[in-house]
N, C-alpha and C positions, 0 to 999 in steps of 0.2 A: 217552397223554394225548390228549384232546381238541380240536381247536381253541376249543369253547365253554368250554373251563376258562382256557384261556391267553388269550382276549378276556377273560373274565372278570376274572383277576387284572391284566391291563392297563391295563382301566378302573377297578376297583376301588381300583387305588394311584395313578391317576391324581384321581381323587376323595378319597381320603382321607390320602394320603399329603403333610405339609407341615413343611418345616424345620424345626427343633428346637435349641436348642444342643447342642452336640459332646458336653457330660456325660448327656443325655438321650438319645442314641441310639440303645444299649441296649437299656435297659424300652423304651422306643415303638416299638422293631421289632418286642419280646414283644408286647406291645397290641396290634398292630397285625395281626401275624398271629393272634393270637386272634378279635381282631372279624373278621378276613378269612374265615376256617373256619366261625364262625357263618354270614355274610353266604353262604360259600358253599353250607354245607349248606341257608339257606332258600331257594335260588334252582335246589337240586337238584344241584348239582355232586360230583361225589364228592370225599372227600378226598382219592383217592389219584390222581385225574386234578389236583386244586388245586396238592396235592405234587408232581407231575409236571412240570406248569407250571411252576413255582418252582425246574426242574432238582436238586429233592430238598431243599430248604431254603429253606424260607417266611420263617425268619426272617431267613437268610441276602438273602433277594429284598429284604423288607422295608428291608435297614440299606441294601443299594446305594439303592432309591427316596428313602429319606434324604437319602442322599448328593447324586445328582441334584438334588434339592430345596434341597440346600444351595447347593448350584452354580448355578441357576437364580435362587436369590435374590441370591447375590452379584455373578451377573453383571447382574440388573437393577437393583442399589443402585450398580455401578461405570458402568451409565449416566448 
């Protein structure tokens, strides 16, 4: 793996990755690593450094960002 793959996918779900309800989490993690594989292959990343990143599971990365995202909304609405 690369460092330029794992910056990549870092900001990458940092930018596109946003709370969902708990029944959608799912499909949005598929989408989400789909759009991410495109985004990375136009930006020249290989998939197999992306997949790297992702500790072998993009979709798996994807539902944790989710998750975080879930977390981060609730604790700013418990503000």
């Amino acid at each position: 793996m690369t460092d330029r793959a794992l910056e990549f996918l870092d900001y990458w779900e940092a930018e596109h990755v946003e709370a969902v309800p708990p029944r959608d989490k799912g499909r949005e993690a598929v989408r989400l690593a789909d759009a991410c594989r495109e985004d990375a292959i136009r930006a020249g990343i290989s998939l197999v450094d992306l997949q790297r990143a992702a500790k072998g599971n993009l979709v798996q990365s994807m539902l944790e960002a989710l998750e975080a995202a879930s977390k981060r909304k609730d604790e700013e609405a418990a503000k």
